[in-house]
N, C-alpha and C positions, 0 to 999 in steps of 0.2 A: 834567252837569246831568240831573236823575233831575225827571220827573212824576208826583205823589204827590195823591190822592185820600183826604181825611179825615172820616168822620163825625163828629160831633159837635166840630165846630170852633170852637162859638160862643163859646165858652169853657173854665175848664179845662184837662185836660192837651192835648186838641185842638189846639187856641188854641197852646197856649205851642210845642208842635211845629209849626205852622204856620210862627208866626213864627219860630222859628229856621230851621227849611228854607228860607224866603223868604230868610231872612235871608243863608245859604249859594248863596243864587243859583236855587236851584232852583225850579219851578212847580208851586206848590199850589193845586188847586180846592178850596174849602172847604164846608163843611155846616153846617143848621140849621134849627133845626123848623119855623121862617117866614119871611115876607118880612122882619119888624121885625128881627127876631135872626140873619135874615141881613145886613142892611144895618150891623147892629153888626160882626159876624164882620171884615166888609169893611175895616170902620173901623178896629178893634183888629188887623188884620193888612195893612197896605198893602202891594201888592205882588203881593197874591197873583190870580191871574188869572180867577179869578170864584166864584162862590158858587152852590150849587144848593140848594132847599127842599124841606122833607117831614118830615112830621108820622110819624114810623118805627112808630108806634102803629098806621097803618093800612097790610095788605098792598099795596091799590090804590095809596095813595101811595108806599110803596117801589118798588115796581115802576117806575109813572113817574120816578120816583128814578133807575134805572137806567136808562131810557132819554134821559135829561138829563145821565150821566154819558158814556152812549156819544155822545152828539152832541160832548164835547168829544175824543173821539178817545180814544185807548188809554192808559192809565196804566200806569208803570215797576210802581208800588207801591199799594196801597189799604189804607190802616189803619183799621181798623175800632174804632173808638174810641167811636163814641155807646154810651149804654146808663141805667139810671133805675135807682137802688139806693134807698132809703125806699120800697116804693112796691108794691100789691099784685101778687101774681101773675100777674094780667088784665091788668095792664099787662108786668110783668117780660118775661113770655112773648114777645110780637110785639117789641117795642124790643130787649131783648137778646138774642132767640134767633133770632126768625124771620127779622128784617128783616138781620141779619149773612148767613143763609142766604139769601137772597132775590137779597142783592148779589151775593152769592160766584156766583149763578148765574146772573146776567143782564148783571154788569158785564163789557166785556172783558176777555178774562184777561189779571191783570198777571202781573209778572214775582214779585212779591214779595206776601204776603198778610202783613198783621198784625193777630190779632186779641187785647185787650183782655180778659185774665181780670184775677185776682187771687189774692190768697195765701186767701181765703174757700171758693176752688173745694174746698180740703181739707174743707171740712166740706159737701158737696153730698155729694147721691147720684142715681145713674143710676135715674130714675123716671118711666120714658118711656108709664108709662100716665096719669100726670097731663096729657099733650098733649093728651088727648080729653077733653073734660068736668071736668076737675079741674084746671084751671089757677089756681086759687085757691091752687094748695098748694103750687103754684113758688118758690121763695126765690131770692135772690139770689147766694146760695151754689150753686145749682144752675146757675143760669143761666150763671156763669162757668167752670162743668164741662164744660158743652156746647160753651164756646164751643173751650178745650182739644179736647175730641173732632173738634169740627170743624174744625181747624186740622189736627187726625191725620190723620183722613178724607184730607181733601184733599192733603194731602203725600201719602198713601197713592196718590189716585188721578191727581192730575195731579206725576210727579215730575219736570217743567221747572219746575216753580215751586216756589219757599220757600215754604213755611206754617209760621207759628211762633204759637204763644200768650206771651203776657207778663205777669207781677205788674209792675204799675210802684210798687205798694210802698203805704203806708198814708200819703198826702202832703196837704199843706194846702191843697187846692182847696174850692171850693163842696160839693163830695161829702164829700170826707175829710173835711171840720173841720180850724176852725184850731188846733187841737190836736194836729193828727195828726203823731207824730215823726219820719217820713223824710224827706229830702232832695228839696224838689220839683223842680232839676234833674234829678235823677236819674229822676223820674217817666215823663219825656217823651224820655229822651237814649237809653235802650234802642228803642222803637220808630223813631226816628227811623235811628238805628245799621242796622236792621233793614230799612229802607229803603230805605239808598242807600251802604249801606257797603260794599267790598269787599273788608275785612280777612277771613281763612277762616271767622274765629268768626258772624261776621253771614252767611254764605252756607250754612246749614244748614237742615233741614224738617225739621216732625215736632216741634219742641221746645217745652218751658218752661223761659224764661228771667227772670232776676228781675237787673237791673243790669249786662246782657251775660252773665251766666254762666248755663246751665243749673242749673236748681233740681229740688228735689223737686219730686212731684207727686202729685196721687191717683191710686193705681193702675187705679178705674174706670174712667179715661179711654184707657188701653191695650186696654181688652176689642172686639177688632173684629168683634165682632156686633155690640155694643152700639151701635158707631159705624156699621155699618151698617141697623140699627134704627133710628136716629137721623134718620139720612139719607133715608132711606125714609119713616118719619114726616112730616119737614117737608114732603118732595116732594108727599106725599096731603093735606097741611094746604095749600098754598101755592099747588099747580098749576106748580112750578118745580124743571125738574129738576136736578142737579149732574153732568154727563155724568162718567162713566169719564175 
């Protein structure tokens, strides 16, 4: 039985991994931007052993985020799964970038990181002067580049711990549209994999993965200046560091 930490739970791919981990026996603390959409979270995943709130738009609130994550003790695993795709820049930036950073370094460290790209990160680019003043210009496509870089980083710097990035593919949730052609078990069953698995394939750092198998990637995301420019940035942005 693996203890697994999810943002953005309330629904979505979150949700649907919750409730299968639950479902596998294991205990999930779940996420959500408030108390209403947590009290849903609760309801749509029975079982799971409680829910914490925060509005991931503001640092103040992440931060306490992470002091409500450490009152329930240490987690196996932390999937980093919230994140706001329609939606400008001003917001892109703290929800998908910061507040991923925030956790990573105030949560205790788990055994396992999983953080939420996508197949979009390909058309980002490393434009780390828009973090100051030009946050308008952040895309979504960007924001899932960093999340890959940060996922490197950290392999890079704590290697007792798996850090992996994931596509979970172009799937029919509230985000994707019900349109969207991939498999939405599939969406959820790689993070999940990522986990609490101890097949060799799931016990690896440093990767992207798209359906358990290592995928392409943007080469940007390999540039370890860049990753460490990154790194350094949020810490001056946030007041939080990422220790060695």
């Amino acid at each position: 039985m693996a203890r697994i930490f999810i943002t953005g739970s309330a629904d979505g791919l979150g949700q649907l991994a919750a409730r299968s981990l639950i479902g596998q026996g294991h205990e999930v603390l779940l996420h959500a931007r408030d108390e209403k959409r947590g009290q849903d979270a609760l309801a749509a995943a029975p079982g799971a052993i409680g829910v914490v709130t925060a509005d991931l738009s503001s640092l103040d609130a992440t931060k306490r985020l992470a002091d409500d994550v450490n009152q329930q003790g240490t987690f196996d695993a932390v999937i980093h799964n919230a994140a706001v795709y329609q939606a400008p820049g001003e917001l892109i930036f703290p929800v998908n970038i910061l507040a991923p950073y925030i956790l990573t370094g105030l949560v205790n460290r788990p055994e396992r990181l999983i953080y939420m790209s996508s197949g979009m990160h390909r058309g980002g680019h490393v434009r780390l002067e828009t973090f100051v003043g030009n946050t308008s210009e952040i895309t979504y496509s960007d924001s899932k580049l960093y999340m890959l870089m940060l996922a490197k980083a950290v392999a890079r710097r704590w290697p007792e711990v798996y850090s992996n990035a994931i596509d979970p593919g172009w799937v029919p949730t509230k985000m994707g549209g019900s349109n969207a052609p991939d498999d939405l078990d599939e969406g959820y069953e790689t993070q999940m994999w990522l986990a609490v698995s101890d097949e060799p394939g799931a016990k690896v750092s440093g990767r992207y993965l798209r359906h358990k198998r290592e995928d392409e990637h943007n080469p940007e995301a390999d540039d370890i200046g860049a990753q460490d420019r990154f790194i350094e940035l949020c810490k001056e942005i946030t007041g939080v560091s990422l220790p060695e």
